[in-house]
KEKE-3310 file (N, C-alpha, C; in steps of 0.2 Angstrom, whole numbers, plus 5000, padded with zeros to 4 digits):
npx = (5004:5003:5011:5011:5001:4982:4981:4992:5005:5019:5024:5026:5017:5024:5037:5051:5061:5074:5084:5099:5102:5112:5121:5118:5122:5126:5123:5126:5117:5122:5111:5101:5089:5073:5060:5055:5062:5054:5050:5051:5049:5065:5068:5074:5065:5070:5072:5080:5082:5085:5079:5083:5079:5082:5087:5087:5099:5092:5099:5114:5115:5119:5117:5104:5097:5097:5085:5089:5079:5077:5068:5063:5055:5039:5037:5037:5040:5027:5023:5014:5011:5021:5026:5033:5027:5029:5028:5031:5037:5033:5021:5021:5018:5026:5030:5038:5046:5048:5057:5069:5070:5065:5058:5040:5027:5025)
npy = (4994:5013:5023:5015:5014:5017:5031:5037:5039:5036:5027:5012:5001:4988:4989:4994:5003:5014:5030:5032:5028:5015:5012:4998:4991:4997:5002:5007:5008:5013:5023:5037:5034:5036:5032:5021:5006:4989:4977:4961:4944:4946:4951:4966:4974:4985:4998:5009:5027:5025:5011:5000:4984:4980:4965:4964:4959:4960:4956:4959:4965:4960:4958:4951:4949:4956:4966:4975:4987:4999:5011:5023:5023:5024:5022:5015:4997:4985:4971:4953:4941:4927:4935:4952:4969:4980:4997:5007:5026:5028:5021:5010:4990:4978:4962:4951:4938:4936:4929:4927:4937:4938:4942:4940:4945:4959)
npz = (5000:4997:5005:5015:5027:5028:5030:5025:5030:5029:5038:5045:5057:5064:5061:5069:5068:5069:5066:5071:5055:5045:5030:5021:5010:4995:4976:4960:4945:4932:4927:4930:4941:4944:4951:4965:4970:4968:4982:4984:4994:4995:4985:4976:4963:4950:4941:4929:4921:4906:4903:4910:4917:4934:4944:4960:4973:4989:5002:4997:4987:4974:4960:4952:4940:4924:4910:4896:4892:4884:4885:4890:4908:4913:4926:4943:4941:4942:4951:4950:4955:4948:4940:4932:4928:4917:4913:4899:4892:4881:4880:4881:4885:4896:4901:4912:4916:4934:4937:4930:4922:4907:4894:4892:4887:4874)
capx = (5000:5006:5011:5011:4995:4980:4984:5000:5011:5027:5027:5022:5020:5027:5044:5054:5071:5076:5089:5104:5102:5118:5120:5119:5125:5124:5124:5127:5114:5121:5109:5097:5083:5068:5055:5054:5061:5048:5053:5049:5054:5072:5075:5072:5065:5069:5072:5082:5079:5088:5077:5086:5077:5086:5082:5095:5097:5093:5105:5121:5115:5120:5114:5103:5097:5095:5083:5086:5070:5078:5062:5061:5051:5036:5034:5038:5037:5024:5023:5009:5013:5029:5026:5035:5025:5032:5027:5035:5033:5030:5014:5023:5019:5030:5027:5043:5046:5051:5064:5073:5068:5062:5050:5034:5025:5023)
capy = (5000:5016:5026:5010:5014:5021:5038:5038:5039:5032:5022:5005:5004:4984:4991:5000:5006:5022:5032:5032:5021:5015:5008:4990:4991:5002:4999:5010:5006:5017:5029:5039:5032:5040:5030:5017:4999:4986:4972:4958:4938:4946:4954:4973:4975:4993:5000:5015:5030:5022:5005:4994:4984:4974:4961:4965:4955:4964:4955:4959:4972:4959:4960:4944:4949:4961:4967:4982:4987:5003:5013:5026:5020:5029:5021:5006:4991:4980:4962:4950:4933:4928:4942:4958:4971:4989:5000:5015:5031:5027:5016:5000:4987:4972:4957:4951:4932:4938:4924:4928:4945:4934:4945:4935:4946:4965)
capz = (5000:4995:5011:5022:5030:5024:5031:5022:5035:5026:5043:5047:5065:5067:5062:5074:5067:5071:5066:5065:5051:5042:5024:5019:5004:4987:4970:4954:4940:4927:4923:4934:4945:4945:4953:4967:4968:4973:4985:4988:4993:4995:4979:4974:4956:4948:4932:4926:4914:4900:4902:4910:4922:4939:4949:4967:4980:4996:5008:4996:4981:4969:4951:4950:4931:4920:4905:4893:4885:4881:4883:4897:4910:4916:4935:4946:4939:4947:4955:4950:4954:4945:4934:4932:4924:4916:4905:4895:4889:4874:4882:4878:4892:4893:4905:4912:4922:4939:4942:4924:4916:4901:4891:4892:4880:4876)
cpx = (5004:5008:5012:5005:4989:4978:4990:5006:5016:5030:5022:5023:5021:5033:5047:5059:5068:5082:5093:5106:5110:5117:5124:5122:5122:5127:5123:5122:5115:5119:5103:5090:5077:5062:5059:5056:5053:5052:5049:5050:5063:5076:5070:5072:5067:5072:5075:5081:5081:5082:5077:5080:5082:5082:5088:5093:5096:5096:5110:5122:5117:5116:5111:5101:5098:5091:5084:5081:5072:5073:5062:5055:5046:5032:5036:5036:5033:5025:5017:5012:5020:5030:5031:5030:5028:5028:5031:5033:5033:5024:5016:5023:5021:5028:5034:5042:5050:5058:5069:5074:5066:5058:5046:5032:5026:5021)
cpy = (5006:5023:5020:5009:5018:5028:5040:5039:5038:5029:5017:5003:4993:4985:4994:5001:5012:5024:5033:5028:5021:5010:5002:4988:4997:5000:5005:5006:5010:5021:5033:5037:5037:5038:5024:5011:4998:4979:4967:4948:4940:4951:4961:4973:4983:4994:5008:5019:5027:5017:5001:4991:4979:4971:4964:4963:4959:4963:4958:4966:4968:4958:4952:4940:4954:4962:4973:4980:4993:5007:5017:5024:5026:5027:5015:5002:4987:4975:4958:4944:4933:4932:4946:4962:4979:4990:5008:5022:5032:5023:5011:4996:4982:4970:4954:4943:4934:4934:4924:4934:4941:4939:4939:4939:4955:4969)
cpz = (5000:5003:5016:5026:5028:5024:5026:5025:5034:5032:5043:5054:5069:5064:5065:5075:5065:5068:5071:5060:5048:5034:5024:5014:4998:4980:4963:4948:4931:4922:4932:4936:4949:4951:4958:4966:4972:4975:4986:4987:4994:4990:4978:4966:4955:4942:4931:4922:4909:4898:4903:4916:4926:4942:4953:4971:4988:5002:5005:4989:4976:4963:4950:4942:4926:4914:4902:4890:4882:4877:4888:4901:4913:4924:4935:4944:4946:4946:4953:4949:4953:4941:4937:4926:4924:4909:4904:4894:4884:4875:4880:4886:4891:4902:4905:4917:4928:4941:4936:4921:4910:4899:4887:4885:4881:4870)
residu = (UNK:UNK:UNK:UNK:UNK:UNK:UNK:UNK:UNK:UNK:UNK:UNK:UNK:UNK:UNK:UNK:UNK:UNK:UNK:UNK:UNK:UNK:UNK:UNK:UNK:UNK:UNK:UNK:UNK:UNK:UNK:UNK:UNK:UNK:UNK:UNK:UNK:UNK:UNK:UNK:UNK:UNK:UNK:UNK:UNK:UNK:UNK:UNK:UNK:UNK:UNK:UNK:UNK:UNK:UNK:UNK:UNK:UNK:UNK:UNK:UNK:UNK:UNK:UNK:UNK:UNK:UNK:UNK:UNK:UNK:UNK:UNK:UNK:UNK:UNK:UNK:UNK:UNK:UNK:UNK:UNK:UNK:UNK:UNK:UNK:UNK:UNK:UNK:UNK:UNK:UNK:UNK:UNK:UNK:UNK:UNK:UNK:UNK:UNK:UNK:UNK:UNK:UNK:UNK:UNK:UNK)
# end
């Protein structure tokens, strides 16, 4: 849910880290990231201005796939099932296998 609560709150009140947070890792995806990863099972989906999209592992930041679609993307990809879905700004939507990046269809 977008906010975490349906106030918006950008807190979730069964988490309870405070700052001073410290970083777990970081990762360069060379190009500029506009919008949100989504998480979840472990891995961080997200997707660059260029196109590209990541799967990253959230214990260690490493690169478990990658797809250019070499389309600027116009928002976070979403989740459904094993899916990946994104679409562009050119209104291309493309259907992605979460466990590979495979383009199912688009």
């Amino acid at each position: 849910m977008y906010g975490a609560t349906p106030e918006r709150a950008q807190t979730h009140p069964s988490i309870r880290i405070r700052p001073p947070f410290k970083v777990a890792w970081s990762r360069g995806l060379g190009s500029l990231i506009e919008f949100p990863a989504v998480v979840s099972e472990g891995v961080a989906y997200i997707a660059n201005y260029r196109g590209t999209v990541y799967a990253l592992s959230m214990r260690n930041g490493n690169v478990a796939w990658r797809r250019p679609l070499r389309q600027k993307m116009a928002a976070s990809v979403a989740i459904h099932g094993d899916k990946l879905v994104v679409h562009t700004m050119r209104g291309r939507v493309w259907v992605l296998r979460r466990s590979n990046g495979k383009v199912l269809w688009s």
